[in-house]
C-alpha positions, 0 to 999 in steps of 0.5 A, spaced: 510 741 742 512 746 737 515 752 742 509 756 739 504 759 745 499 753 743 502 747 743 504 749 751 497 750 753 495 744 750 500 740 754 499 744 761 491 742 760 493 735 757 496 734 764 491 738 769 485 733 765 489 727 769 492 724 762 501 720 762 504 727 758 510 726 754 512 733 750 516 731 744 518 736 740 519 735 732 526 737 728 524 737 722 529 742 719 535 739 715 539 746 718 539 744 725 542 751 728 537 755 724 534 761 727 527 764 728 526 771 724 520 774 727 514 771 726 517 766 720 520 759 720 518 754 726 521 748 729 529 751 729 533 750 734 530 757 739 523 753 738 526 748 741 529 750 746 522 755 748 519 748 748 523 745 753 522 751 758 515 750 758 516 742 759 520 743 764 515 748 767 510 743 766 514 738 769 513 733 764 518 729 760 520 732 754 524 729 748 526 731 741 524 727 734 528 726 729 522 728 723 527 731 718 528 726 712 521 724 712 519 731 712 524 733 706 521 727 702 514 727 703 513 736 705 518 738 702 520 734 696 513 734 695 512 742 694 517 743 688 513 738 685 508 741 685 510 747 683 514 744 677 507 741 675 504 748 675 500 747 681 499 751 687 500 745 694 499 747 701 505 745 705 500 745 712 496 740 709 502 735 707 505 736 714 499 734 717 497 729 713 504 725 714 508 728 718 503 730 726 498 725 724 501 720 719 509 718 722 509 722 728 503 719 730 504 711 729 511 712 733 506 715 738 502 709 738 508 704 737 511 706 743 505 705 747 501 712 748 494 713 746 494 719 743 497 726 740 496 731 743 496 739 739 495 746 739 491 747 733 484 749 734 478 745 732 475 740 736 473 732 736 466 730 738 463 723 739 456 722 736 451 719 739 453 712 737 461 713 739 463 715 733 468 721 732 467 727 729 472 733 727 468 740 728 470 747 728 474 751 733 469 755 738 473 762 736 472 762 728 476 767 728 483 762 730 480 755 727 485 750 724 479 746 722 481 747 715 488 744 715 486 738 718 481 736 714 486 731 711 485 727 718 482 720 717 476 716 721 483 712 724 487 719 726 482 722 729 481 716 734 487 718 737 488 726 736 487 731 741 485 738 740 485 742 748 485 749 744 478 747 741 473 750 746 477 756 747 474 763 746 479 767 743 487 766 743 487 772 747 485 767 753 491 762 751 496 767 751 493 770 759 493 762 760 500 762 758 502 768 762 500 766 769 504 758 768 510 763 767 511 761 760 516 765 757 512 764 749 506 767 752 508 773 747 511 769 743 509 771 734 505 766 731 509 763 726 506 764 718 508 763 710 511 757 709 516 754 715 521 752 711 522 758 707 523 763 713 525 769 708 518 768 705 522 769 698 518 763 695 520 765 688 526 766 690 527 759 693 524 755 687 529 758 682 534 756 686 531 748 686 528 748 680 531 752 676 529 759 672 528 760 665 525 764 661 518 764 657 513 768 655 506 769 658 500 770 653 494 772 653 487 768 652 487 768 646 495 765 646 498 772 644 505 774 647 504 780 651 510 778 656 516 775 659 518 771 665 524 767 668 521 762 670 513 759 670 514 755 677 514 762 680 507 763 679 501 761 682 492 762 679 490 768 682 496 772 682 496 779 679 502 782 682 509 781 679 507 779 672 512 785 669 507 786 663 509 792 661 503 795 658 496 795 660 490 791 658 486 794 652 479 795 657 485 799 663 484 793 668 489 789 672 490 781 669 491 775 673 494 768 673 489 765 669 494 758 668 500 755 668 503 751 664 510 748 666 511 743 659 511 749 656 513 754 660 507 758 659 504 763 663 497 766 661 494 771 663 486 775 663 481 778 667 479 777 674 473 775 672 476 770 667 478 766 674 470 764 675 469 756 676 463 753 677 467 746 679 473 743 682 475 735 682 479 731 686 481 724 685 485 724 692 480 725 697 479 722 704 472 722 709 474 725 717 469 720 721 464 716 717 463 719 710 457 722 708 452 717 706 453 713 713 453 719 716 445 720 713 447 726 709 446 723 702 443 715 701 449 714 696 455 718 694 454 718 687 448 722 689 449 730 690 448 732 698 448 739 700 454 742 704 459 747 704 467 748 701 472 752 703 478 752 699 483 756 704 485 756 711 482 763 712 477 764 707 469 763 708 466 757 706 460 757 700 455 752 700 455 748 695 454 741 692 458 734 692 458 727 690 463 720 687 464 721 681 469 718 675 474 723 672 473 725 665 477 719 660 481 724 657 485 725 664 491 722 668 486 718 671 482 716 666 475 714 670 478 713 677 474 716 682 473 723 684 470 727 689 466 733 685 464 740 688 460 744 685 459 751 688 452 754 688 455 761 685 462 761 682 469 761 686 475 765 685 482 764 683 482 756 684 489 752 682 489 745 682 493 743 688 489 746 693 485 742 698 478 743 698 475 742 705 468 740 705 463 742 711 457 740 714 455 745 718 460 745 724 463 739 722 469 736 717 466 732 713 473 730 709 477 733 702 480 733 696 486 735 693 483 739 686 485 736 680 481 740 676 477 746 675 472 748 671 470 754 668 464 758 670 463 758 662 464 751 661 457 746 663 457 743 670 458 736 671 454 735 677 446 733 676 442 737 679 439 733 687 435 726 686 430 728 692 436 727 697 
């Protein structure tokens, strides 16, 4: 129970669906007595508190998990690793992966419970020979499906989405009210929960430290200065401080980061165009792709849809197994590649790549590489699958 409106509906109808419900609230902040602003931060001592009274409301035990090291190791510390690698991580992704569904979940288990329970919206169904599948929230408009692409076969077993079917948020909140839930109004939390002021950059220079360094053009010429490359991410327009525009007058973009360097360069929008992405960090939610019936083999390419953020629409898209390119870090390691049926925009190595299958989650990857849209694709066109 975050505090949050959500997670105390989820609860209430956990209850009222005839199941044993324990709320447990995660501490997660290194900074106990920090307060929420508005609509930033999450998991302070106020969402705690708010998570409490609707426990008590409900009439269900409720207790408080210390989270907070394992979260600074494995969101936290992750994330200034990240950005020092020049790439652009999702904490969500991380915190679901780890935390809510990786160490909360096995204490859960440990301790004899069957499941953990949610706010998010998305939805698990069983298919015809019992197998789990996680699906898209009923109202598209909320649906979390995304940030929990990152759960596997065993996960999904053992989590809950109460929120799933409900029409709209709106509804949640109604709900809310007439259980006498003080959060019925309460701000969904948004930007990164550790950072409440939103001051990202900020936050990273203080980490990781700020030093200057020149920002080029594609063709390697110095047409500017920084004060530090981990402030920037791929797709980025504002903030770059130029100070004279470019020779065609259009606004320039991040094209990439180089942390070794120190180096930031910038080009035109259409620059950004990648006909492929790569991963080799993935996982499958629920049976994979080719015991599903989709493909015959992974290795060959299968039709289905990617989405490379939380609130963006998916494209219809490619994807197989391969193996990375010899010249990387991985050097032959499997990989799962996706290629686009008309090029994406704007994509950093270190988002999540979420593949879809209509409604359903068919897994994800963590993207390595990209491929521009002026290189040759690497994914061979499909062998009558």
């Amino acid at each position: 129970m975050s505090g949050g409106v959500d997670s105390a509906v989820a609860a209430a109808r956990a209850v009222e669906a005839g199941h044993e419900v324990v709320g447990v609230h995660l501490a997660l902040s290194r900074m106990p007595g920090t307060l929420r602003t508005g609509s930033r931060g999450c998991c302070t001592v106020e969402d705690s508190m708010d998570a409490q009274r609707a426990a008590n409301i409900i009439g269900i035990p409720y207790y408080v998990w210390d989270f907070s090291e394992r979260f600074k190791l494995d969101v936290v510390d992750d994330f200034i690793a990240e950005y020092s690698a020049g790439r652009t991580p999702n904490p969500c992704m991380r915190c679901n992966e780890r935390i809510k569904f990786a160490a909360l979940l096995e204490k859960a288990l440990d301790l004899g419970f069957d499941a953990v329970a949610t706010g998010h919206y998305a939805t698990v169904l069983t298919d015809e020979h019992g197998n789990k599948e996680l699906h898209r929230a009923a109202a598209w408009a909320k649906d979390q499906s995304y940030v929990l692409g990152v759960l596997t076969t065993e996960q999904l077993a053992h989590s809950m989405f109460p929120l799933g079917a409900t029409p709209s948020k709106a509804e949640v909140r109604a709900e809310a009210a007439e259980r006498g839930f003080s959060v019925a109004n309460k701000p969904d939390s948004h930007d990164i929960c550790f950072i409440p002021d939103g001051d990202t950059r900020g936050w990273l220079a203080e980490r990781v430290g700020a030093e200057t360094g020149d920002i080029l053009d594609r063709s390697g010429t110095v047409i500017g200065s920084h004060e530090g490359a981990h402030a920037f991410t791929v797709g980025q327009r504002k903030g770059l401080s130029i100070g004279f525009p470019a020779d065609d007058g259009k606004p320039r973009f991040v094209l990439e980061v180089q942390p070794k360097t120190n180096t930031v360069v910038v080009g035109p929008k259409e620059a950004l165009d990648i006909a492929e992405i790569a991963g080799g960090t993935f996982s499958w939610a629920g049976l994979d792709p080719a015991a599903s019936g989709i493909t015959p083999d992974l290795a060959l390419p299968f039709d289905c849809s990617v989405q490379i953020r939380a609130h963006s629409d998916p494209v219809p898209a490619r994807a197989r197994i391969g193996s990375s390119p010899n010249d990387g870090v991985r050097r032959g390691a499997p990989e799962l590649v996706i290629v686009p049926n008309e090029p994406l925009n704007g994509v950093s190595p270190g988002q999540t790549a979420v593949l879809y299958a209509g409604t359903r989650v068919l897994g994800q990857c963590t993207i390595d590489r990209t491929v521009s849209a002026l290189q040759p694709q690497s994914l061979p066109e499909p062998a009558g699958v």
